[in-house]
C-alpha positions in Angstrom: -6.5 24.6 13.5 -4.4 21.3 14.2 -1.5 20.3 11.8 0.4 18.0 14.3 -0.7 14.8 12.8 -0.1 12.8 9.2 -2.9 11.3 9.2 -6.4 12.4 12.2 -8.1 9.1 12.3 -10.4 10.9 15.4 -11.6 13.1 12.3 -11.8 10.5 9.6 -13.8 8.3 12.0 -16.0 10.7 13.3 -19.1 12.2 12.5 -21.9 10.6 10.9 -19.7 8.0 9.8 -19.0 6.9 13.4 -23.3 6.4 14.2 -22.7 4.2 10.6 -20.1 2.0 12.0 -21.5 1.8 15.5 -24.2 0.5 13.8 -22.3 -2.0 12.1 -21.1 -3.3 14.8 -24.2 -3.9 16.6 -25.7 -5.8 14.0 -22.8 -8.2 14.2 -23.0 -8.6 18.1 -26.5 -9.1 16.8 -25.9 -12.2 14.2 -23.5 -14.1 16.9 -20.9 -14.4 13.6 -17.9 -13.2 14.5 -15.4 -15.0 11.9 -15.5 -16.5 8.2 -19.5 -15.5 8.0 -21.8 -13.1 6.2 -20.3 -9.9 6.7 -17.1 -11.3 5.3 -18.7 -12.7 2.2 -20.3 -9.4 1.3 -16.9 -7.9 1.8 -15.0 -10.0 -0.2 -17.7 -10.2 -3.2 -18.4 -5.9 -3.2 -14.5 -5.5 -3.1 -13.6 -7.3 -5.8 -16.2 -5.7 -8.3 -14.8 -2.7 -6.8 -11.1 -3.9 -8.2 -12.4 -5.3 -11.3 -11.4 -8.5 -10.2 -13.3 -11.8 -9.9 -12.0 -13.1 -6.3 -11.1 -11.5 -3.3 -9.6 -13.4 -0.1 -9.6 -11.1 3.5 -6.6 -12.1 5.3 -5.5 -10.9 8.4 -3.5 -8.2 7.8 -1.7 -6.7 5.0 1.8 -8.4 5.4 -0.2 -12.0 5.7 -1.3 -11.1 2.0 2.1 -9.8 0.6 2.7 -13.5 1.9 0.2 -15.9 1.0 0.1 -13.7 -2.7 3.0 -15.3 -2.7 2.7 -18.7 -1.8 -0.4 -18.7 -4.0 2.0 -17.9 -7.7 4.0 -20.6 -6.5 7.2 -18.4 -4.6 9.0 -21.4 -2.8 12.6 -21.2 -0.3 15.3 -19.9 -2.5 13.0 -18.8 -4.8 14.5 -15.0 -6.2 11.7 -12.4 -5.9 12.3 -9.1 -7.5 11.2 -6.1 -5.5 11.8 -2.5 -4.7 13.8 -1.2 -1.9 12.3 2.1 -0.6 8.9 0.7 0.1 9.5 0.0 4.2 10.2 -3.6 4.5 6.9 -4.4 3.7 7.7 -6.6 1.0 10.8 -7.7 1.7 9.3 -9.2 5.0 6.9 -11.3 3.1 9.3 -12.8 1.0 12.1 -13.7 3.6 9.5 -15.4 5.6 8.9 -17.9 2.7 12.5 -18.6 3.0 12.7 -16.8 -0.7 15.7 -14.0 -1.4 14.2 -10.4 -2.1 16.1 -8.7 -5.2 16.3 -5.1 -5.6 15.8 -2.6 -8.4 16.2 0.8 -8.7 13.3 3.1 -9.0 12.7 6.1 -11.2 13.7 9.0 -10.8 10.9 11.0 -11.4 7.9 9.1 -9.6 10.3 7.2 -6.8 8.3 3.7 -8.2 10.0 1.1 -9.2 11.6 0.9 -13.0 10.3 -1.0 -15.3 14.2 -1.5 -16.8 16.1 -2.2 -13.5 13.3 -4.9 -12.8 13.9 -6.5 -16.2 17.6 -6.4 -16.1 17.3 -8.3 -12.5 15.6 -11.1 -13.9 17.5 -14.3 -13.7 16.5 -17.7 -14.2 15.6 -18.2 -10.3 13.3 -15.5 -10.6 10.0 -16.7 -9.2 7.6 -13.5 -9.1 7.6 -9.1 -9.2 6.3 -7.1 -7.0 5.7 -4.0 -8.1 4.6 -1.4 -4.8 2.3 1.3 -5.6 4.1 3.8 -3.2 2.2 7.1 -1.6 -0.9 6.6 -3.6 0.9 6.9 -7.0 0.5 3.8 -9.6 3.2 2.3 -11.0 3.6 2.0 -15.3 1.6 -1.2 -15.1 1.1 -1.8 -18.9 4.5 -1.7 -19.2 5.3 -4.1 -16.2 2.0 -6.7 -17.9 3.8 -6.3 -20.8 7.2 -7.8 -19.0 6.1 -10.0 -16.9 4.0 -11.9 -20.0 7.2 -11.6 -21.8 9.3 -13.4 -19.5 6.2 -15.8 -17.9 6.8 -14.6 -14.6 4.4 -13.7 -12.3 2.8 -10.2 -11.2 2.1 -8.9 -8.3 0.9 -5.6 -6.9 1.5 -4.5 -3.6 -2.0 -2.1 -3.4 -1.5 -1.0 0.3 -1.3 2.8 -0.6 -3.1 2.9 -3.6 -6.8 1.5 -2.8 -9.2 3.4 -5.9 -5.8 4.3 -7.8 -6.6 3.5 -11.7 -5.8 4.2 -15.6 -7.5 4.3 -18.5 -10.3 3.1 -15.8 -8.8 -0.3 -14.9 -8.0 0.3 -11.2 -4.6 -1.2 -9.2 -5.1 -5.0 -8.3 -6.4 -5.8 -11.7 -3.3 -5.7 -13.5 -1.2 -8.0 -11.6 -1.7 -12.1 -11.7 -2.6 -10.6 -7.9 -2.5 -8.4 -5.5 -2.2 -8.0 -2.0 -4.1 -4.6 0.1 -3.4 -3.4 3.9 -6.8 -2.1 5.4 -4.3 -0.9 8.2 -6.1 2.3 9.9 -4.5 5.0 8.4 -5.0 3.6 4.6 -7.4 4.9 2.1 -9.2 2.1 3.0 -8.7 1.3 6.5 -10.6 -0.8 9.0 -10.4 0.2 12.9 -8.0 -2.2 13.7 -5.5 -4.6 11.2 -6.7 -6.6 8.3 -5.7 -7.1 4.6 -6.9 -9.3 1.6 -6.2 -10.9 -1.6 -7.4 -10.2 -5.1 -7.2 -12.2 -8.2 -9.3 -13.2 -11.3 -7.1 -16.4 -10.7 -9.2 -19.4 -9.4 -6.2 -21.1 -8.6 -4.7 -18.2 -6.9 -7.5 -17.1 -4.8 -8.0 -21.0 -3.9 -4.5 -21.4 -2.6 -4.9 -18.4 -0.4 -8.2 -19.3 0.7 -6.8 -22.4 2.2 -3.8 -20.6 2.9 -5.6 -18.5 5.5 -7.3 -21.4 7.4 -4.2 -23.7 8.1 -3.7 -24.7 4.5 -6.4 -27.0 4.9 -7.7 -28.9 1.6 -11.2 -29.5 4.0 -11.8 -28.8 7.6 -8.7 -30.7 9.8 -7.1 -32.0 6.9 -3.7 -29.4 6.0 -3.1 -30.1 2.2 -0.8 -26.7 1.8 2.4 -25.9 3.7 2.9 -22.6 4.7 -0.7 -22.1 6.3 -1.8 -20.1 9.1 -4.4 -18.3 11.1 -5.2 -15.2 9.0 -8.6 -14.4 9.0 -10.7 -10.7 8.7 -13.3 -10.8 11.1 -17.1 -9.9 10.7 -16.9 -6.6 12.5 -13.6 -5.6 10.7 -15.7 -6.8 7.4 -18.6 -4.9 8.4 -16.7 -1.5 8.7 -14.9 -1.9 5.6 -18.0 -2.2 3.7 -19.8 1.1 5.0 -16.2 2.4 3.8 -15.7 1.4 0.9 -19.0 2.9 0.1 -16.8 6.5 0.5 -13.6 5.9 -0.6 -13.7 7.5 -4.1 -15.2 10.4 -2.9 -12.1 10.1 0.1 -9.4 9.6 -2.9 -11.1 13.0 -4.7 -10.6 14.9 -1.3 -6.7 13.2 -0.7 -6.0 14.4 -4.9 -7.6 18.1 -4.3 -5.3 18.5 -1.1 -2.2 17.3 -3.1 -3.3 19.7 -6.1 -3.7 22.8 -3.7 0.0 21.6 -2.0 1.5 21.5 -5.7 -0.3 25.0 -6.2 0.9 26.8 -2.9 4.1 25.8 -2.4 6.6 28.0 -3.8 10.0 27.3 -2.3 12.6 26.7 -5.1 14.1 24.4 -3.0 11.5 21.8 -2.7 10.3 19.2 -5.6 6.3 18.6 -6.2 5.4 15.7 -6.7 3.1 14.4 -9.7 -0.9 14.0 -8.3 -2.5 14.5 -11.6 -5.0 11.9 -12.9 -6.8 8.9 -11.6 -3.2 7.2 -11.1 -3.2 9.1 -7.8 -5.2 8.6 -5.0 -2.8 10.6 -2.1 -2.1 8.4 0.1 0.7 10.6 1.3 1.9 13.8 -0.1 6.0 13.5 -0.4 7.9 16.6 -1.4 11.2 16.2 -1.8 14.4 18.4 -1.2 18.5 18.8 -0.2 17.9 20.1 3.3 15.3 17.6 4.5 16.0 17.4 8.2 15.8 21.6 8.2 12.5 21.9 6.9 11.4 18.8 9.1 12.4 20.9 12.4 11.2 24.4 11.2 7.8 23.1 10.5 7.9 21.1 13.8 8.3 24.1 15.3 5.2 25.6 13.9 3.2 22.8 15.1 2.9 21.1 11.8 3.6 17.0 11.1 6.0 15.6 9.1 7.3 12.2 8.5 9.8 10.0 6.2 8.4 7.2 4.4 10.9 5.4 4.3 14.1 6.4 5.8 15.9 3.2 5.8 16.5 0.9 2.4 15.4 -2.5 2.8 18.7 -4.0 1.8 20.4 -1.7 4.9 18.0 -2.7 7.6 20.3 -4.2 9.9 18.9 -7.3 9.8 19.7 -8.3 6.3 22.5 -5.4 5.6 25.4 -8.4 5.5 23.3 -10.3 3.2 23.3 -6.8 0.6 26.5 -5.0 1.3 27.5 -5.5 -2.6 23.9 -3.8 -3.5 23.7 -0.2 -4.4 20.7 1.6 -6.1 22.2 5.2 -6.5 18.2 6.6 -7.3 16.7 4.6 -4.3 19.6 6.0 -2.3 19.6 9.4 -3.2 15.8 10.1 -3.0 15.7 8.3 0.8 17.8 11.2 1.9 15.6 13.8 0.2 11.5 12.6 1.1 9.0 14.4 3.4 5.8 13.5 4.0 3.5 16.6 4.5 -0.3 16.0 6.6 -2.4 14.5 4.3 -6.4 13.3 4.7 -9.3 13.7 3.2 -10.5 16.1 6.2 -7.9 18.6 6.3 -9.5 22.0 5.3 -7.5 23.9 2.6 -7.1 26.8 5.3 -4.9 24.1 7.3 -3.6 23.3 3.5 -2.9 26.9 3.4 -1.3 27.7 6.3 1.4 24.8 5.8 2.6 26.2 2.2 2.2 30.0 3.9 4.8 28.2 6.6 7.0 26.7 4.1 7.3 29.5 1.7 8.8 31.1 4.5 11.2 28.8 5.5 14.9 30.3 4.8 16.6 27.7 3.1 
């Protein structure tokens, strides 16, 4: 039994999924196409049926897409950008690099997602877009945030990179939004074996700014029409392993949501707070508890050989280097929950006797 990992990608990659992708990848050593060519095409087209969604654009990586999404609504420098502040700097990175200014809202209480009332009241008239970050696997209220973004005109985007599968009333994450942007970083529900990320829109005009957006910005090959290009392409092998994996993922997501449901039924400690992982609206991307005495349980159950982490520890708006841009900002929720999140293992091959034995450990943790 090993519990010192968050996430075993030797374990998720393994088996008869690894002859699968080894396969893969010999029939695109094969073809000779190793960018922008078949492999990619089928990608793109199989993951936007998967979303619901009529275009997908493969990108790079994930923070390339929190970008370009961007760029493609229109965000411009000194554009204002309304975003959460516990999400890792994921966002917030995107949005600086576009010369734009990130604004914060609080998050709720209860699901540690950002409100649909703190984003509203944040609105001003430089406000160019929302992102709203499906954070741990959890979706955010996102007929409430369509609703408020149609209000005011402004456009929607979701930030997918933890949520790949996550859906309600059967519409999944990356349809809501005007767009979206996904990480396929390793260790996501949909992960490729190295970086890449993509687009997805049922705008034309969206998906075709990013499309040129990816290659240079150009309008046709070596002329750049669109400022703010780059090199940001996913290649034909990366492609060709997201495809056998995408193939899995629901049944991956029903795996991550039965771990979280046995955690919520075996843990006992009154000092620790579940969180919710009922429904299709989680897929368990991670499984955060939350509690006073965070750093205690943290060493106690590093002590008994089991993993833990904190995603996030730090607040965007006091990373030190923005902090002097923020220091009138305060979001008591965001605050107060940073101080209290741990992250507990959590993939879709961990056994519920390793499940087992890490509630069995924590119920017997003296608080």
């Amino acid at each position: 039994m090993s519990l010192d990992k968050i996430n075993d990608l030797g374990l998720h990659n393994g088996g008869s999924l690894q002859e699968e992708l080894a396969a893969a990848l010999t029939r695109v050593l094969a073809s000779g196409w190793f960018v922008l060519g078949p492999e990619v095409q089928a990608f793109e087209k199989e993951f936007a049926a998967y979303c619901g969604v009529k275009h997908c654009v493969s990108l790079a990586n994930g923070t390339d897409a929190l970008e370009l999404v961007l760029r493609g609504v229109g965000v411009d420098a000194g554009d204002e950008v309304i975003t959460a502040a516990n999400a890792g700097m994921y966002s917030s990175t995107a949005i600086l690099a576009i010369g734009a200014k990130p604004v914060y809202a609080d998050i709720e209480e209860s699901s540690m997602l950002l409100s649909v009332k703190a984003a509203e009241a944040a609105i001003t008239k430089h406000t160019k877009a929302i992102i709203v970050t499906h954070l741990y696997g959890q979706m955010a209220d996102m007929p409430a945030f369509r609703a408020m973004a149609d209000k005011y005109a402004i456009p929607l985007i979701e930030d997918c990179a933890q949520s790949h599968g996550a859906a309600s009333g059967g519409k999944r994450v990356g349809a809501w939004g005007d767009a979206a942007a996904f990480s396929f970083y390793p260790t996501k529900n949909l992960g490729a074996l190295g970086d890449g990320g993509a687009v997805v829109s049922s705008s034309e005009m969206i998906a075709s700014r990013v499309r040129a957006l990816r290659q240079y910005g150009w309008e046709s090959k070596y002329q750049v029409a669109h400022r703010g290009g780059r090199n940001s392409r996913l290649d034909e092998m990366q492609a060709a392993l997201l495809r056998i994996k995408l193939q899995r993922l629901d049944n991956w997501n029903r795996k991550r949501r039965d771990i979280a449901l046995a955690y919520n039924h075996g843990i006992k400690h009154p000092a620790i707070r579940l969180p919710q992982v009922n429904g299709e609206d989680y897929v368990g991307h991670l499984y955060v508890i939350r509690l006073n005495r965070r750093d205690a349980l943290r060493d106690y159950l590093k002590q008994h050989g089991i993993a833990s982490e904190v995603h996030y520890p730090i607040l965007d708006y006091r990373q030190p280097a923005v902090s002097a841009q923020y220091r009138e900002v305060s979001l008591p929720i965001s605050e107060k929950t940073t101080s209290e999140i741990l992250t507990l293992p959590c993939y879709p091959e961990l056994t519920m006797a390793e499940v087992e034995k890490v509630c069995e450990v924590i119920n017997g943790w003296h608080a």
